[in-house]
N, C-alpha and C positions, 0 to 999 in steps of 0.2 A: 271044605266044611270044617268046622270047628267044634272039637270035641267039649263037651258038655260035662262035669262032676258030678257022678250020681249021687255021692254022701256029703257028709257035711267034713270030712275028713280029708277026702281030693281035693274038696274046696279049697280049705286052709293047705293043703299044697300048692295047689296052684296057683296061689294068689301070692304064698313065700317065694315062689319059684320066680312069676311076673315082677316083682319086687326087687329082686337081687336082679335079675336082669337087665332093667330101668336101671337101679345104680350103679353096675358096670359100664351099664355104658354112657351115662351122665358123668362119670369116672375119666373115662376115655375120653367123651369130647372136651372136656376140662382139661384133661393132655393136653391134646390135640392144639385146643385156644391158646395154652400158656405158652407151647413150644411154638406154635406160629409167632405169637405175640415176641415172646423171647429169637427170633430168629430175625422180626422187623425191628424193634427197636435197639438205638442205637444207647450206649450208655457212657458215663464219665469215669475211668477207671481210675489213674493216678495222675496227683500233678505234683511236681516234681522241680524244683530250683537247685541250678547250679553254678559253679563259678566259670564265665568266662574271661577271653580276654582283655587285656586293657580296661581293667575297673570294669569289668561287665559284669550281669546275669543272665542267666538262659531259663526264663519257665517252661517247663515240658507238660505240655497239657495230652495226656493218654486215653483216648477213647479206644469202645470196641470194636467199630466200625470205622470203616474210611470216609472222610468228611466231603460231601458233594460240594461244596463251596464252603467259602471265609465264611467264619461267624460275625456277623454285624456286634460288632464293640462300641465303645466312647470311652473317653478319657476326661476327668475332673483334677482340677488345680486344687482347690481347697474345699477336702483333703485330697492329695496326689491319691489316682489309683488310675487302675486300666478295669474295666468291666466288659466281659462276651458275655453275649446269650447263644447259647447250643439249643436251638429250636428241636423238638423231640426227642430230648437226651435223658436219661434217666440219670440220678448219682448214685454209682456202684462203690463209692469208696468207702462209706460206712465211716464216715468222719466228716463234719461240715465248715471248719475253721483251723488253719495249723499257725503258728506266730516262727517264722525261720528270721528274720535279723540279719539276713545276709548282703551288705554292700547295700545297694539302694533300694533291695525287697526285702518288706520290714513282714508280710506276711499275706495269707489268701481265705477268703469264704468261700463255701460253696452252697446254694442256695437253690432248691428244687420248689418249681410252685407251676400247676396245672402241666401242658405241653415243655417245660422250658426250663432248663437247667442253667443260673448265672453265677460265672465264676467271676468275683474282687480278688482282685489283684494292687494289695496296698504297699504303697513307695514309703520311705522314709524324707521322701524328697523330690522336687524337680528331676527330669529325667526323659532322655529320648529315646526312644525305642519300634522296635519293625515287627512285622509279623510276618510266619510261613508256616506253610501245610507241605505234610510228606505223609499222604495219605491218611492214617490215624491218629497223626499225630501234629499240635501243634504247638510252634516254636515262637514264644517271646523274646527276643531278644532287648536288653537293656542297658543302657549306658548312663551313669551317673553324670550331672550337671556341675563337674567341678570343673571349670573354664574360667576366663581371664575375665573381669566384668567388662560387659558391652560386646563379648565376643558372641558372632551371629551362632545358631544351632541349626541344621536343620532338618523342617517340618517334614517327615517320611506319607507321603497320601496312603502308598501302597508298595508292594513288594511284588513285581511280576513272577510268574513261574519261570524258572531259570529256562533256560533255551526258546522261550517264544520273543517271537519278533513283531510288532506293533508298527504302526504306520499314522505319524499326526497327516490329517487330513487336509486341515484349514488353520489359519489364522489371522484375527480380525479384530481392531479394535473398535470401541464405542465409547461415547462421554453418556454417563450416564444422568437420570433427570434430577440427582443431585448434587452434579458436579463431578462426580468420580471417574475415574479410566479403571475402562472395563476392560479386560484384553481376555480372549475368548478363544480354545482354542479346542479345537474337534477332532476326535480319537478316535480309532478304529477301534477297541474295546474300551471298557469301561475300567479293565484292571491294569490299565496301564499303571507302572510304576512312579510316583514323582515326588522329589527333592525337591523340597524350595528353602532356602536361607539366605539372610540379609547379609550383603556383601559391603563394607562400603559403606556407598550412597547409593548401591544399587539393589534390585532383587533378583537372588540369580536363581532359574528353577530348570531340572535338571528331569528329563522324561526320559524314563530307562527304555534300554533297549527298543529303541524306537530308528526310525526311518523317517529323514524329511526331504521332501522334492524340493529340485534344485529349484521351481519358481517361490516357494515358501526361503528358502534361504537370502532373507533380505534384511535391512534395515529400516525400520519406519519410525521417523520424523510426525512425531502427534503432537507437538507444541501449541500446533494452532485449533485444539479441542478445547483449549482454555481447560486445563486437568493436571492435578500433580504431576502427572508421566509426560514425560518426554521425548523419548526415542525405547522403542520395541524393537531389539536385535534378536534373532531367529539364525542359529546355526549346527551345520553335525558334529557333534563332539566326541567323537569314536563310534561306540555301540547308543548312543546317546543322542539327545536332542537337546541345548543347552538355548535359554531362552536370558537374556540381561536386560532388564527394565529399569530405567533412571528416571526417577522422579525428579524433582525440586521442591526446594522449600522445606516446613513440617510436615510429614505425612505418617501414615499408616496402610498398610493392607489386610486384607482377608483373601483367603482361598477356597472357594467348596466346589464340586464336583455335584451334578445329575447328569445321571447316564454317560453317556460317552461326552458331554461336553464341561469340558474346565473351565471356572470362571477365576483371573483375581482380580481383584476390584483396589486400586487405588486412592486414599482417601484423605483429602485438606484435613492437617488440624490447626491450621492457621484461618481467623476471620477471614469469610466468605459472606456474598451480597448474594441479591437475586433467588430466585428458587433455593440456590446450596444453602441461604442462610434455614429454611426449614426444612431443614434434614434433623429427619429421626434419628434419638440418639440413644443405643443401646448403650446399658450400662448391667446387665445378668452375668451373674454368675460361667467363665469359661470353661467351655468342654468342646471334644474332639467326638466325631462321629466318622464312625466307616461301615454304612451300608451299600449291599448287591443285590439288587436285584427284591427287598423287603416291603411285606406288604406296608402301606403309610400309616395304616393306623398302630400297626406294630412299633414303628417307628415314634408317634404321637408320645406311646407310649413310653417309650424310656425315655422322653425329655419330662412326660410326664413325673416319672419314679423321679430322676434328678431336681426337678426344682420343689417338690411336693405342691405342685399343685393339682387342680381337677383337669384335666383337660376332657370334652365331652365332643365328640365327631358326629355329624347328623348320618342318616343313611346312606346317603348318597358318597360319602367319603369313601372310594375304593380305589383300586390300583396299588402296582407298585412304584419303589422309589429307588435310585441307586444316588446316594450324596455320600461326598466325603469332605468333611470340616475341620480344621486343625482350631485349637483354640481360641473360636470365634466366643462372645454372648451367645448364653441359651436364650434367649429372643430374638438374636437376630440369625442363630439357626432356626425355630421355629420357624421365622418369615421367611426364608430361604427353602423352607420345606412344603410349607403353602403353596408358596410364588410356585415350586415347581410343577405342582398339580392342579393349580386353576382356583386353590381354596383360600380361604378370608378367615379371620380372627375376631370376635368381640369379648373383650373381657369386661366381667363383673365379679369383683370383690376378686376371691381364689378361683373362682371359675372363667375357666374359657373355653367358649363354643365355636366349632371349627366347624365349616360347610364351605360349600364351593359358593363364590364370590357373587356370581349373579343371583341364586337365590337368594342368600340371604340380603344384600339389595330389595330384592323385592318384597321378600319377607319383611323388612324395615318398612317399607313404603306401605305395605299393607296394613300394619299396627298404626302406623301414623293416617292413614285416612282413617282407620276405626275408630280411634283415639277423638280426632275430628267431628266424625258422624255422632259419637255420646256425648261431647259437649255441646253440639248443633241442640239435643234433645234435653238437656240436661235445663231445669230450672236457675234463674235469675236472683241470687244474692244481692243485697246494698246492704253495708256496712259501714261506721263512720269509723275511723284510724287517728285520734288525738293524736298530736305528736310530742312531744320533751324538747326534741335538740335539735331536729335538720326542720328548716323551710318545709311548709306543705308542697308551696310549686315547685320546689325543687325534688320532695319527695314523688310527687306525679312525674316529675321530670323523668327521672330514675323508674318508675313502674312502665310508664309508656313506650321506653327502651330508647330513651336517650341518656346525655350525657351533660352534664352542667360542669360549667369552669368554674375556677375556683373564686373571680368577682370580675366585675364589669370593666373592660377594657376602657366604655366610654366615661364611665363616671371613674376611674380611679384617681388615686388622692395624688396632689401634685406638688412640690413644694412651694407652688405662687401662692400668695393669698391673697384671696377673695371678696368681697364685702358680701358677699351669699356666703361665705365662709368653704370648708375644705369640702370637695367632692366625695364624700364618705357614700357606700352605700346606704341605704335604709329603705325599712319598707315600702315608703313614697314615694320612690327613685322610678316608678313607672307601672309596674305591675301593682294592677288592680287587688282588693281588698281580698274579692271571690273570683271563681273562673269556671270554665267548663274545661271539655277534653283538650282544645286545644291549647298545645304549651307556650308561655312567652320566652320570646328569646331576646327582652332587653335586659337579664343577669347574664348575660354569658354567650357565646357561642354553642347551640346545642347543635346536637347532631341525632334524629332518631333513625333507627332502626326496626324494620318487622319484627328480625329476627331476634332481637333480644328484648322483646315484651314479655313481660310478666302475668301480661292481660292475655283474655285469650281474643279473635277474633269480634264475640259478642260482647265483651268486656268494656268499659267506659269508667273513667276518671273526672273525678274534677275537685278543686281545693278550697277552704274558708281562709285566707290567713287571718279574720279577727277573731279565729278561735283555734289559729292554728290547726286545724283537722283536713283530714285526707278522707274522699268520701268515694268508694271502691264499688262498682256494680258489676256482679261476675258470678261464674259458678262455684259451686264449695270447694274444688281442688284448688281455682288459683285464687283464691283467699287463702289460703296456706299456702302456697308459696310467695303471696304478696305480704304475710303475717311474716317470714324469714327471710325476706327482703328486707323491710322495714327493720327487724331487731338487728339488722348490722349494719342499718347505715343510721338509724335515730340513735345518736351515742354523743355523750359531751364532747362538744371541742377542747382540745388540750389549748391553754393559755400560754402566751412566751413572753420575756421581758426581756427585753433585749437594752441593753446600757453599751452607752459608746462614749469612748474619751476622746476625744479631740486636742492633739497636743502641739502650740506654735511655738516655737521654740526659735531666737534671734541672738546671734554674736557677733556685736561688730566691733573694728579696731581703727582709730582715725591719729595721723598725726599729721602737722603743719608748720612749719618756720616762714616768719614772712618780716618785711623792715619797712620803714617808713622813713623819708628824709625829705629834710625842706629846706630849702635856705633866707635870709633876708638881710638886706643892704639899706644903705641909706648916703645922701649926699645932697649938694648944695646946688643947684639951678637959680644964678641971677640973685644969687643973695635968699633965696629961699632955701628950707630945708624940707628933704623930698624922702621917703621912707617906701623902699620895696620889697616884699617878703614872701615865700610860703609858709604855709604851714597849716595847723588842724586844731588849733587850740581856739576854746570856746575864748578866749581873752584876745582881741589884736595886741601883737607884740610889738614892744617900745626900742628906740634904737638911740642913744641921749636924747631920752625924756620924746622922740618923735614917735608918736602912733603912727604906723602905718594908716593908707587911707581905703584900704579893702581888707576881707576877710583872708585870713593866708588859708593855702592849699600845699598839702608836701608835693614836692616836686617827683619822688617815688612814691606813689601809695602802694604798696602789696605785702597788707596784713595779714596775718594769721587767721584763718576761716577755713573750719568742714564746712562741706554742706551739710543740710539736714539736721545741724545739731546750731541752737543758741546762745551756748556757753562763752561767757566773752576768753579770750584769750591771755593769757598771763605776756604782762609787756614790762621791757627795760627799757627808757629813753635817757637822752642826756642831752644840752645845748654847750654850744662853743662857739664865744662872740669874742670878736676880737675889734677895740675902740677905735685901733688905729685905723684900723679898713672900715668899722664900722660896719661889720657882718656879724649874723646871727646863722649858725648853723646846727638845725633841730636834728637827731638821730631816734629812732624809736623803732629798737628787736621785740616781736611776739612770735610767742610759744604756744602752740597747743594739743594736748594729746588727749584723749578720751577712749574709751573702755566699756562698752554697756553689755551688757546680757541681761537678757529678761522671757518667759513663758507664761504663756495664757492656756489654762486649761479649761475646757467646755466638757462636759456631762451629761449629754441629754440623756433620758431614759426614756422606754415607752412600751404598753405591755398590751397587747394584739392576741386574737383568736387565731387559732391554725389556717394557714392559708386566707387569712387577710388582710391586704396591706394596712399599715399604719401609718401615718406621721407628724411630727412634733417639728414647730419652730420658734424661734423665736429670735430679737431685731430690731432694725428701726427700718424706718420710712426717711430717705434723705429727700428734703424739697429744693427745689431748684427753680429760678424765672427763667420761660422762653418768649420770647417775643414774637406773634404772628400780626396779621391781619386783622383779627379781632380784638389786639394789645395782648398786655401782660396776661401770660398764667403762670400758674406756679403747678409745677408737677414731681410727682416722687420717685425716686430709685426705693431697690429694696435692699437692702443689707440684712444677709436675714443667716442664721445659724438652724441646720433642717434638716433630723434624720426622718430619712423613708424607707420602711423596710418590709418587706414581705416573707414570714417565715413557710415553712412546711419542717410539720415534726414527722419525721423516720419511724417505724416499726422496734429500730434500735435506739430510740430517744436520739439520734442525730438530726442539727436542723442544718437544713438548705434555705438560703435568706437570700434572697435579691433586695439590697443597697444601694441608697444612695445616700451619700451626705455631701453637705454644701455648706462651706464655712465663705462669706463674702464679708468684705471690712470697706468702707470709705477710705478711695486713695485720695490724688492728688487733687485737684480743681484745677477746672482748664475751663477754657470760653465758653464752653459748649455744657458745661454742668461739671457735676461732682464725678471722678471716675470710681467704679467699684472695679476691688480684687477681686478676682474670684478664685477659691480656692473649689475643685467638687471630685467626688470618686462614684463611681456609679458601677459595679460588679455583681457576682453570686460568686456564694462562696457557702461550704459545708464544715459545720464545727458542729462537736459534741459536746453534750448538754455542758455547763458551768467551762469550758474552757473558752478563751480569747484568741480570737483571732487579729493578726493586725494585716488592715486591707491595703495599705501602701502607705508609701509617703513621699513628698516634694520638698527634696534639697536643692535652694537656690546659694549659690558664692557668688560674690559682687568683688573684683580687687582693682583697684585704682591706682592710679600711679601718675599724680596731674605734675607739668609744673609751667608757673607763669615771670616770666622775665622782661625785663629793658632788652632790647636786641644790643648786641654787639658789648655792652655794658656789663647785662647778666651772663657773659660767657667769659667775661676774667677772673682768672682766679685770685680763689681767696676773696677779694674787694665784691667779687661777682653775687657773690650772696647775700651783698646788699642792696645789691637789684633785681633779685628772685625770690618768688612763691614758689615754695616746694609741699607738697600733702600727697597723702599716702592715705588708703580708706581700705578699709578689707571689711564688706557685710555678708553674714551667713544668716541663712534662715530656714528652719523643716517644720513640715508638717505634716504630722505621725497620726493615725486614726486606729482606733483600738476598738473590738466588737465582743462582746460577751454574751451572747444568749443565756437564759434559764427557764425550763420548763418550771411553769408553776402547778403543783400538786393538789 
């Protein structure tokens, strides 16, 4: 029973009494909670830098309690630091940042925020360093990066507990579907120990205090994986498991760890074909990760903190993770973190959403059929699209999700000419004035695609070009996207002038000595007088008062004559007649030497829209008679001087120009008609704006060395050279071609 207050006086006792009683012992459970609380939570007492050996540091991180496991860390390059999280930790030091400067720790923060205590730990510098727990306490240990350059370092995974023993279970290698050698090796725990640094030309990784079965102790020959690695050596190296991997060629590796299994993955940085050529290429910021046994999303999160971006997980994102990473990209950790729990990535802007891989698949699939289902519903748009600068059909070209070249293979311009004149495009060239949806493909080679329409499924095109317009029938969203289509491909064509010199350039050197002799006689037959003579003079020569009764011819002709050149000869003659014998003997030396050098320069110019050829010639028409069946005709060669040039101007005003030029002159005349030279160059070739380029040139040397004689006569000396032709000819000739582009403004 419960006693009742007769006055108003016991009341106000009793109620003081019930009062003080409630707050004792609201007092007490208040105790009670704080010293529970205070007895489960663990705290960060002091941390503490010292100097070790050999250029070292040792950070002594002092908690209140003994640490059930490593704290999941990472490690960032710029700027150097080491970062743990103490999951449940409180900070008991009553200080959040100290600056010590000591060797290659330049100083620490400490950072309390919800569950989770994270100690920075900032470098002055590069730096490799281990970790250990001895109960409450754990040890950084660090080593400054001053080494010989090019000397390997190496990467520590982890630090076993000293006296436990490990056992690698398997090892296996795989070409991975980008090319790489994956060599895979399977752990009896997850904290096994491991060293890996670049040896050499090799990778040598070093599995502490481990045990391997003698059928694992082997050599394997993976040459034939088509993969940088080459041979995978597996053996025991004391307390130790020593593994030596030699690649070839330029490469690279990565190392990370989920769960008990180690992956390194070896990697071409030399041109690769086939699938390797689309390999993903991480280029984020490096950092080191060592987590055990941590939930994923915790994990999400500090790649989160490190790069600042949003990273957002769907629900379904659970489990834990055990990865260890040595200065890999933080995106290609991330995908490394993914890949190990079945989850997928889509980024948008700074956001990235993370869910397991099949959902969101479907997820996609389902937006896209909805997506579908409200254009299906959605009202019918026509709009007309005047255009400025591109082609209509070519701009429907381009919306319909094809692809237009840059001018027509069959009508391009040739250097023949025509009496239809040069194969230029023009609007007339085949395609119709107007059109409907479907595309013509006598401009080009097109190529359409579904997938790259502009249009949507109920969508339709069709073009005027007498008014140039593009006439669009669609829904209101891909009218906006067909309105920013259009604004970046309707844009002026940049104009190019391209000037080329054409330079012939001939030296030639000709000499020749040659004699002429004749003789002529005379005498008495029967009381007549008879006159016999050579010689070359337009006069018959007299012998006492008798003319000879033919015309004389020298008894040696071999005058002085280049070929190829008209110039008479410079000559010295003389006669010696003597009465008594009644002999005339003609002698006649020519001389002649000659010297020419002479260049012909050509100029064409000619000034062409972007990506379409041009060309200029210009020439004669040589005629010539053949004789058939039907008689005489008369037909032409061309001789003709013809640049052809097709530019493409660059992003960086550099133009790429496929050339030809064709310089042809009238040679010689033979039975058959007049011969043409042909001179032609035909290349591509990339110059920047206003500089020349010279496309080749053809150096011909001609050297002669004739000589013509009397037999046996022209081979005595001295007298001998009056019975010899002797010439000497030395002809050079080049032909230099000069190319100058300029965009015009």
């Amino acid at each position: 029973m419960i006693a009742v207050p007769n006055t108003l006086n016991e009341l106000r006792l009793h109620m003081a009494h019930t009062t003080r009683t409630r707050i004792f012992q609201a007092i007490a459970a208040l105790g009670l909670l704080i010293s529970t609380v205070t007895a489960q939570a663990n705290s960060l007492e002091a941390v503490n830098v010292s100097q070790g050996a050999e250029n070292s540091q040792v950070v002594k991180i002092t908690l209140s309690e003994a640490l059930a496991a490593m704290p999941p860390y990472f490690a960032t390059t710029n700027p150097h630091r080491i970062v743990l999280d103490f999951a449940n930790v409180d900070n008991a030091m009553g200080r959040r940042s100290e600056t010590v400067d000591a060797g290659v720790v330049h100083g620490y923060n400490v950072v309390h925020a919800a569950d989770r205590t994270r100690v920075v730990v900032d470098l002055n510098g590069p730096a490799t360093y281990s970790l250990r727990k001895d109960k409450n306490i754990l040890l950084i240990a660090l080593h400054g990066a001053r080494v010989a350059p090019g000397a390997a370092q190496p990467a520590h995974f982890a630090s076993a507990d000293a006296g436990t023993t490990f056992n690698i279970r398997d090892v296996a290698f795989r070409r991975g579907k980008n090319g790489e050698g994956r060599i895979e090796v399977n752990l009896s725990d997850p904290g096994v120990g491991i060293d890996i640094k670049q040896k050499g030309a090799a990778i040598q990784l070093d599995f502490l205090n481990t045990t391997l079965p003698q059928a694992l102790q082997r050599r394997l020959d993976v040459s034939e994986f088509a993969t940088p690695a080459q041979t995978v050596e597996t053996f025991a190296q004391g307390k130790a498991t020593r593994m030596i991997v030699k690649p070839k060629g330029k490469w690279d590796y990565v190392a990370y760890q989920t769960g008990r299994n180690f992956i390194l993955e070896v990697t071409s940085l030399e041109g690769v074909t086939g699938q390797a050529a689309d390999k993903k290429k991480y280029d984020g910021e490096k950092l080191s990760l060592d987590f055990q046994n941590v939930d994923v999303r915790s994990v999400l999160k500090v790649i989160a903190d490190f790069t600042g971006k949003n990273i957002v997980a769907a629900d379904s994102v659970t489990g834990n993770v055990t990865i260890r990473l040595k200065d890999v990209p933080w995106d290609q950790a991330l995908d490394v973190v993914l890949r190990a729990k079945g989850l997928d990535k889509r980024m948008n802007g700074n956001v990235i959403w993370v869910e397991q891989s099949d959902a969101l698949t479907k997820k996609e699939e389902e937006e896209k059929r909805a997506r579908q289902s409200s254009e299906e519903l959605e009202p019918l748009l026509t709009r007309n699209y005047k255009l400025n600068y591109v082609r209509a059909d070519d701009a429907m070209t381009i919306i319909s999700g094809g692809s237009r070249s840059a001018n027509n293979v069959d009508n391009a311009p040739t250097c023949s000419p025509s009496s239809e004149g040069l194969k230029l495009q023009n609007a007339s060239s085949g395609a119709n004035t107007s059109g409907g949806a479907t595309i013509s493909n006598q401009r080009g080679a097109v190529e359409t695609k579904a997938n790259n329409r502009v249009l949507s499924i109920r969508g339709a095109a069709s073009y005027d070009l007498t008014s140039n317009t593009l006439i669009i029938t669609d829904i209101a969203d891909r009218h906006a996207k067909v309105e920013e289509v259009l604004k970046g491909i309707d844009l002026p064509s940049r104009q190019v002038m391209i000037e080329a010199r054409i330079v012939l350039a001939d030296d030639s050197f000709g000499r020749t000595l040659g004699a002429r002799l004749g003789v002529q006689t005379g005498g008495t037959i029967s009381g007549n007088r008879i006159g016999i003579g050579t010689g070359n003079s337009s006069s018959p020569a007299a012998i006492n008062g008798v003319t000879t009764t033919s015309t004389p011819s020298y008894n040696v002709d071999l005058p002085a004559n280049i070929l190829s050149y008209s110039n008479s000869a410079s000559s010295l003659g003389f006669t010696l007649f003597s009465a008594a014998a009644e002999t005339l003997l003609s002698l006649e030396l020519q001389a002649l030497e000659q010297d020419n050098r002479g260049k012909i320069l050509s100029n064409p110019k000619v000034i062409t829209t972007n990506l379409k050829p041009a060309v200029i010639l210009q020439g004669r028409q040589i005629p010539y008679q053949t004789i058939s069946q039907s008689g005489t005709q008369t037909t032409f060669k061309d001789a003709l001087l013809c640049l052809l040039v097709a530019p493409q101007v660059l992003n960086n005003d550099d133009i790429i120009m496929d050339v030809e030029v064709q310089k042809d002159a009238q040679g010689e005349n033979t039975s058959a008609g007049p011969a043409i030279n042909v001179k032609r160059v035909l290349t591509q070739v990339r110059v920047k704006n206003g500089e020349t380029a010279v496309l080749g040139g053809i150096f011909e040397q001609t050297q002669r060395n004739d000589t013509s004689k009397v037999p046996l006569l022209g081979d005595i000396p001295v007298l001998g050279s009056l019975f010899r032709n002797n010439s000497k000819a030395d002809e050079k000739s080049e032909m230099l071609i000069f190319l100058t582009p300029r965009i015009l403004q």
